[in-house]
N, CA, C, O and CB atoms as a CASP TS submission, in Angstrom:
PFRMAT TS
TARGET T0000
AUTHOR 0000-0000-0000
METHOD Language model
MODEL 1
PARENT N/A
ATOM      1  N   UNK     1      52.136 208.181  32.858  1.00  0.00           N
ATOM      2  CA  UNK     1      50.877 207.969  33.557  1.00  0.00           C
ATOM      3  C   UNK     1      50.884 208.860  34.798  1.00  0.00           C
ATOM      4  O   UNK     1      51.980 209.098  35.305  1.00  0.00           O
ATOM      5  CB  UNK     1      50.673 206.454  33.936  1.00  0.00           C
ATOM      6  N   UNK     2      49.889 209.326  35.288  1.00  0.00           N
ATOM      7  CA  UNK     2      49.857 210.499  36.461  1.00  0.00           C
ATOM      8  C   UNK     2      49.598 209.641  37.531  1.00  0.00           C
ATOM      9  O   UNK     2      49.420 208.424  37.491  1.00  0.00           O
ATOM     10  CB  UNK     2      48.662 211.786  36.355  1.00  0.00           C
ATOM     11  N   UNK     3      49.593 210.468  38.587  1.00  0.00           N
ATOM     12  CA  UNK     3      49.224 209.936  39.601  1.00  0.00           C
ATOM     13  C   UNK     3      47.765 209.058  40.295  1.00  0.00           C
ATOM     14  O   UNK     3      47.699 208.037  40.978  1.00  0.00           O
ATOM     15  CB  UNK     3      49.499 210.821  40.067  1.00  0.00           C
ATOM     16  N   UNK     4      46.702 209.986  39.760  1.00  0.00           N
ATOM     17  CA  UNK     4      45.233 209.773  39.665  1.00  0.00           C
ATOM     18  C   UNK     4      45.314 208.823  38.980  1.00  0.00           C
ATOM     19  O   UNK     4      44.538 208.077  39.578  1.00  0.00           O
ATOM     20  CB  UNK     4      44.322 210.756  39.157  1.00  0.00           C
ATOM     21  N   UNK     5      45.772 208.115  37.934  1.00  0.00           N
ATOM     22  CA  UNK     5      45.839 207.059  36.928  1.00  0.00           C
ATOM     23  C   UNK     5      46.151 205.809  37.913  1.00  0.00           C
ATOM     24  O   UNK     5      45.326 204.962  38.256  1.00  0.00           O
ATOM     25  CB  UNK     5      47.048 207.357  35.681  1.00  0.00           C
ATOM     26  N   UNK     6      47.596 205.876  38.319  1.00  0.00           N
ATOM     27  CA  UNK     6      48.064 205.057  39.245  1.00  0.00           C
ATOM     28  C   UNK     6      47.556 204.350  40.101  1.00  0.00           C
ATOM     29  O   UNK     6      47.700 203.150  40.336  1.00  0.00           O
ATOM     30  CB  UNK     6      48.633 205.482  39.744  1.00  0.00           C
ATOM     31  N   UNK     7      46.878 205.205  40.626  1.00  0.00           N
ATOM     32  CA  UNK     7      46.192 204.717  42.065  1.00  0.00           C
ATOM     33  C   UNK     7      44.813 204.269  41.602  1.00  0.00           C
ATOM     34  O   UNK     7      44.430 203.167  41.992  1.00  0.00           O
ATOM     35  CB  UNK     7      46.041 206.025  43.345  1.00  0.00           C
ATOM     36  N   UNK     8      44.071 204.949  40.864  1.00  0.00           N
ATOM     37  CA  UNK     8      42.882 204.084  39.832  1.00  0.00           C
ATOM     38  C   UNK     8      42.956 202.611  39.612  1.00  0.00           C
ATOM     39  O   UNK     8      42.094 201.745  39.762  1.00  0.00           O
ATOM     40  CB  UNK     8      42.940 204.588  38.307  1.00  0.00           C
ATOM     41  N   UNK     9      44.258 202.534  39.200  1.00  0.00           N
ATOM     42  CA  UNK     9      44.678 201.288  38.596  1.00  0.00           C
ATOM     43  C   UNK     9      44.557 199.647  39.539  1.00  0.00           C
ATOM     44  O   UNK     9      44.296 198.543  39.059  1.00  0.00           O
ATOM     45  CB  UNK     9      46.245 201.655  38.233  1.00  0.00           C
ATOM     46  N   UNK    10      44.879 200.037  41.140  1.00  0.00           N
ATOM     47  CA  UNK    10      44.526 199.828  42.046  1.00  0.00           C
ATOM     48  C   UNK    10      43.250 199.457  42.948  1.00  0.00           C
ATOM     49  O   UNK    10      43.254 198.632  43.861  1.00  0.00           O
ATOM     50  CB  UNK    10      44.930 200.398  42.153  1.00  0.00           C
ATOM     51  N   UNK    11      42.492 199.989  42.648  1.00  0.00           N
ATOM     52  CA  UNK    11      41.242 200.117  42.645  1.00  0.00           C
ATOM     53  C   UNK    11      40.272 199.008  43.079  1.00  0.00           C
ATOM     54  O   UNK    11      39.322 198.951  43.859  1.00  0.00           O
ATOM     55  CB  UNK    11      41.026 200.472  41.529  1.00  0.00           C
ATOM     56  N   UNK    12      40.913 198.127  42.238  1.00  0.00           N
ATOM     57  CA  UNK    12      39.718 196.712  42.189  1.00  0.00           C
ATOM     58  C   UNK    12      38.346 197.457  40.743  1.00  0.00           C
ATOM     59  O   UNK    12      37.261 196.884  40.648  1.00  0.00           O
ATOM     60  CB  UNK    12      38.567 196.473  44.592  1.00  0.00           C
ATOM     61  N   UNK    13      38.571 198.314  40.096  1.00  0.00           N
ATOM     62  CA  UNK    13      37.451 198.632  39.517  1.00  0.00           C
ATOM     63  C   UNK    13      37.952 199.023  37.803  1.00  0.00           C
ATOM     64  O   UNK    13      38.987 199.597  37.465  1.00  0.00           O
ATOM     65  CB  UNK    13      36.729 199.888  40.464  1.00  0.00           C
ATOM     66  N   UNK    14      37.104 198.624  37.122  1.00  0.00           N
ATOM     67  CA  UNK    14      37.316 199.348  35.791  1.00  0.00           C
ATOM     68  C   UNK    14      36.363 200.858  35.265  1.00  0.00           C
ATOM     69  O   UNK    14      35.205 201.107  34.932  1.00  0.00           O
ATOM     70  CB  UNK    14      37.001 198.139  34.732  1.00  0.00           C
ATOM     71  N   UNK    15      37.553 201.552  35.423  1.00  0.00           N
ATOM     72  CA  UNK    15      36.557 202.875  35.090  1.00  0.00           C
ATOM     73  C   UNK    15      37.421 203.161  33.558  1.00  0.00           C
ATOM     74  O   UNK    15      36.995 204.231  33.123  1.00  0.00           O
ATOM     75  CB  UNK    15      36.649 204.529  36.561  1.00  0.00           C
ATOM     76  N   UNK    16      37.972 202.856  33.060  1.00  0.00           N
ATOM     77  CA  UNK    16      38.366 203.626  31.720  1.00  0.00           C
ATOM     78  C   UNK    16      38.846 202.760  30.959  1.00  0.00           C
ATOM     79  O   UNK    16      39.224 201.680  31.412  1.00  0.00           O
ATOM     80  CB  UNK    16      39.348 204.732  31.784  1.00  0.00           C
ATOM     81  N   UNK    17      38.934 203.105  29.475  1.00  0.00           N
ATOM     82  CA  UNK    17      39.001 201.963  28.609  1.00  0.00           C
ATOM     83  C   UNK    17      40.744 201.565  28.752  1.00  0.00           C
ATOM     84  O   UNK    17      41.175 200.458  28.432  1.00  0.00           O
ATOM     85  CB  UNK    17      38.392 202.416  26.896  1.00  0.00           C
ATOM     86  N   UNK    18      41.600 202.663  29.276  1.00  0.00           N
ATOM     87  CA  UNK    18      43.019 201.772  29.597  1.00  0.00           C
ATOM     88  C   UNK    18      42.715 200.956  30.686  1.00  0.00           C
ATOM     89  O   UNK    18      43.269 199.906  30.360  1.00  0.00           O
ATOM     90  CB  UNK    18      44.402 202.665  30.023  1.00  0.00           C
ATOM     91  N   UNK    19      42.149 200.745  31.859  1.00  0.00           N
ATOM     92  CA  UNK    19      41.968 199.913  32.940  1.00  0.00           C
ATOM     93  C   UNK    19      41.397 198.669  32.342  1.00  0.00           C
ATOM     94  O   UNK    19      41.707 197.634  32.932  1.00  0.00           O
ATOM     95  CB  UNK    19      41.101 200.536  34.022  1.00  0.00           C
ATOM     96  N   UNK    20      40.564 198.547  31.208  1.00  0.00           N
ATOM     97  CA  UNK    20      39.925 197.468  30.897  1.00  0.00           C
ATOM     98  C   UNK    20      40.901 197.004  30.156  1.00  0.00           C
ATOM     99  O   UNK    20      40.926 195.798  30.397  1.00  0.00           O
ATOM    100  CB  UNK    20      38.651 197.558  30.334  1.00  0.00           C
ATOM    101  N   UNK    21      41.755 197.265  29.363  1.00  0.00           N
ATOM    102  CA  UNK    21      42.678 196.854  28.407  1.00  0.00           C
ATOM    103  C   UNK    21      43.797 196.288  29.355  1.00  0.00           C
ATOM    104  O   UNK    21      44.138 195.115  29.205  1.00  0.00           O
ATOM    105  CB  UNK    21      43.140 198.060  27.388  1.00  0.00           C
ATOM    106  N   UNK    22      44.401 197.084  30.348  1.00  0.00           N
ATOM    107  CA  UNK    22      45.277 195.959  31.225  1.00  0.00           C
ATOM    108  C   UNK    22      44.948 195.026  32.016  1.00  0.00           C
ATOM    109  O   UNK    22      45.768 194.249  32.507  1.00  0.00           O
ATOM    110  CB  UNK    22      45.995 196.396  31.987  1.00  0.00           C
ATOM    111  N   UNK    23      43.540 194.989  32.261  1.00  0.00           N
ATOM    112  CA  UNK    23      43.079 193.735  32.965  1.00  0.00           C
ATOM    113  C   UNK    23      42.773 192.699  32.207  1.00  0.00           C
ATOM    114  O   UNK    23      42.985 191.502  32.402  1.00  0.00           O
ATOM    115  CB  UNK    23      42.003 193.911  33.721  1.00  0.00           C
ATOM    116  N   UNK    24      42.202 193.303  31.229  1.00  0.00           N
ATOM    117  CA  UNK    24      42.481 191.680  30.286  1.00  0.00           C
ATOM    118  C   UNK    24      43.628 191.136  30.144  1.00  0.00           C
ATOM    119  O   UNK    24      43.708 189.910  30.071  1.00  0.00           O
ATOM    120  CB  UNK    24      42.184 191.660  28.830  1.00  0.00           C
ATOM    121  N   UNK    25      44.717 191.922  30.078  1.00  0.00           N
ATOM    122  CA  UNK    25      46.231 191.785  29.208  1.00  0.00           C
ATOM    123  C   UNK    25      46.560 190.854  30.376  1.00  0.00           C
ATOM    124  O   UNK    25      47.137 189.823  30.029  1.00  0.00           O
ATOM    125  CB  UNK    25      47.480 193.409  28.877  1.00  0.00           C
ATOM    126  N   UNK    26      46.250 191.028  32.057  1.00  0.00           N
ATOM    127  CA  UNK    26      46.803 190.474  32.883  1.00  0.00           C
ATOM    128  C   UNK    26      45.785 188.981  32.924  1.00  0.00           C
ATOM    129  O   UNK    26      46.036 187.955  33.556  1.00  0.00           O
ATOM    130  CB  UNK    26      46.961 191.470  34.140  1.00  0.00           C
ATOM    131  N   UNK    27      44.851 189.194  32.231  1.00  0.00           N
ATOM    132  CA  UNK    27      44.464 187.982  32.395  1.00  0.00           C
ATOM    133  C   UNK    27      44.758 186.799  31.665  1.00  0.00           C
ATOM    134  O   UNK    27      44.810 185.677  32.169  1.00  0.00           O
ATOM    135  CB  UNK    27      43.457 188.070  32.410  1.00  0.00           C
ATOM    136  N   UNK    28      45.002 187.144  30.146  1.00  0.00           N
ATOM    137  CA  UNK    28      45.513 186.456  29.228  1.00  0.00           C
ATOM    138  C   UNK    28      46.598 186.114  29.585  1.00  0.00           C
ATOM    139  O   UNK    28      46.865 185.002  29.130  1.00  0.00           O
ATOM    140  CB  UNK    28      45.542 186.938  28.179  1.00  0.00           C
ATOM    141  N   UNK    29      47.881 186.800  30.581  1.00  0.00           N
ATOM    142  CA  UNK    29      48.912 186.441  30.930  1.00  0.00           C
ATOM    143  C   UNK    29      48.242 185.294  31.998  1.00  0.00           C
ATOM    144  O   UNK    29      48.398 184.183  31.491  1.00  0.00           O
ATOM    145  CB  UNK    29      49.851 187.635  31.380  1.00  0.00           C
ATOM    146  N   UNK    30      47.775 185.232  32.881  1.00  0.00           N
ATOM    147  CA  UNK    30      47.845 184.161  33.628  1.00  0.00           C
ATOM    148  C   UNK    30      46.914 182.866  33.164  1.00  0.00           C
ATOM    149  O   UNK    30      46.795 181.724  33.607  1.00  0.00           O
ATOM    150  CB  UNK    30      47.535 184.639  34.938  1.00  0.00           C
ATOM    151  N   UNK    31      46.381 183.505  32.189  1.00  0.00           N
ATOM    152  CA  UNK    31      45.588 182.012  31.438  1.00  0.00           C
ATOM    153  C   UNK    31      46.594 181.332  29.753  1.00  0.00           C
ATOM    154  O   UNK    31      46.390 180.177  29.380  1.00  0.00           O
ATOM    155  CB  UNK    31      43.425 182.750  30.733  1.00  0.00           C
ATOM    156  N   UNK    32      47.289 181.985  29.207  1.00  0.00           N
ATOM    157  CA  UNK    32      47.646 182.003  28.453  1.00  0.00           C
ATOM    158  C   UNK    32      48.967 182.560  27.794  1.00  0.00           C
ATOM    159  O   UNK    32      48.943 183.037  26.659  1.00  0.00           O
ATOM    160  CB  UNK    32      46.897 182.155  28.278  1.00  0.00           C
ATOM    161  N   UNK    33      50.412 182.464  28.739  1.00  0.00           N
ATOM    162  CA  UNK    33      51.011 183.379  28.388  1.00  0.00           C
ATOM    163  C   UNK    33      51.603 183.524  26.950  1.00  0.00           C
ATOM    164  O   UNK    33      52.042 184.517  26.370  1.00  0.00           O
ATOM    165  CB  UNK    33      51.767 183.439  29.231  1.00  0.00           C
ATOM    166  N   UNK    34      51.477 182.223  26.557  1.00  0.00           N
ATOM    167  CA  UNK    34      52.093 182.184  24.978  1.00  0.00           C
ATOM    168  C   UNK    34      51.214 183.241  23.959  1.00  0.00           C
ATOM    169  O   UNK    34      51.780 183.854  23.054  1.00  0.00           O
ATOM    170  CB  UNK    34      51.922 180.417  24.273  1.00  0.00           C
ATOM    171  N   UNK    35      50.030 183.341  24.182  1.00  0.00           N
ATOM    172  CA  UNK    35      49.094 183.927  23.382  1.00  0.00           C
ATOM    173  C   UNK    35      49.578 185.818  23.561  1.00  0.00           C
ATOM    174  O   UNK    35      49.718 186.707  22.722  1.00  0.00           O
ATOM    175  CB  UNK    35      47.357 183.365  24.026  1.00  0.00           C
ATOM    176  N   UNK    36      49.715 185.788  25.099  1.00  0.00           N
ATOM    177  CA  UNK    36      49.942 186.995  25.420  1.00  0.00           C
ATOM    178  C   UNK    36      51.545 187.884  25.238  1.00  0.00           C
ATOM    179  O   UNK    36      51.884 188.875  25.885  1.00  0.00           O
ATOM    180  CB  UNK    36      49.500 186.876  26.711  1.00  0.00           C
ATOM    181  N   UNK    37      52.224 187.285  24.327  1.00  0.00           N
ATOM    182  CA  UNK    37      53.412 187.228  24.329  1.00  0.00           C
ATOM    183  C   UNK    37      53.223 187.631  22.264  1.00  0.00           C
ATOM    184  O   UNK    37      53.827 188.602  21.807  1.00  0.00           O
ATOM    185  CB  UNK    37      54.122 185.548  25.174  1.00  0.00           C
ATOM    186  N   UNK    38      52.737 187.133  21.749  1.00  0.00           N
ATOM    187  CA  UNK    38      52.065 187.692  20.746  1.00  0.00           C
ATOM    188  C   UNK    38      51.598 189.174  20.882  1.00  0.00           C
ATOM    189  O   UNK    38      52.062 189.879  19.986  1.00  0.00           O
ATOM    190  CB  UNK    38      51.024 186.881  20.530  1.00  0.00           C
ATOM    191  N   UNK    39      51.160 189.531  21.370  1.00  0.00           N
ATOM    192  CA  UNK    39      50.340 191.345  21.716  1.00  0.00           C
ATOM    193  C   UNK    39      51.488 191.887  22.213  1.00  0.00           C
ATOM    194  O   UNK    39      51.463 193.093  21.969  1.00  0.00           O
ATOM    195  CB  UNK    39      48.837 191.614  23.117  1.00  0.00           C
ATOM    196  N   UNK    40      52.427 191.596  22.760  1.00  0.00           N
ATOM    197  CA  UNK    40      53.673 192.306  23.586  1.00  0.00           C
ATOM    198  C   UNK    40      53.710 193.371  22.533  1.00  0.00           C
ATOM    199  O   UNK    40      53.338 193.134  21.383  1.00  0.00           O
ATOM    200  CB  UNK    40      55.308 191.352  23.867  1.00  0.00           C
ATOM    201  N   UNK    41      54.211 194.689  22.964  1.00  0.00           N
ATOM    202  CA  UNK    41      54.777 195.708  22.053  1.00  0.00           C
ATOM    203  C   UNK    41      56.454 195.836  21.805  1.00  0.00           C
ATOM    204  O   UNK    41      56.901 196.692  21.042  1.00  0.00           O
ATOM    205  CB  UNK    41      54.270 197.025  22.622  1.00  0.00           C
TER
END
């Protein structure tokens, strides 16, 4: 991941479809970790 990515990530904002994909992932972790433990790679 680059730098520009990094700090994006940070943000408070979703601009790209990886930013939307780890904010869910972090959300399912704090609502659900059993579920989210399933998707693990």
């Amino acid at each position: 991941m680059d730098k520009k990515i990094k700090q994006r990530l940070g943000d408070g904002k979703i601009n790209t479809s990886f930013e939307m994909i780890e904010d869910q992932e972090e959300k399912l972790w704090e609502t659900n970790p059993m579920e989210a433990l399933r998707y693990e790679k």
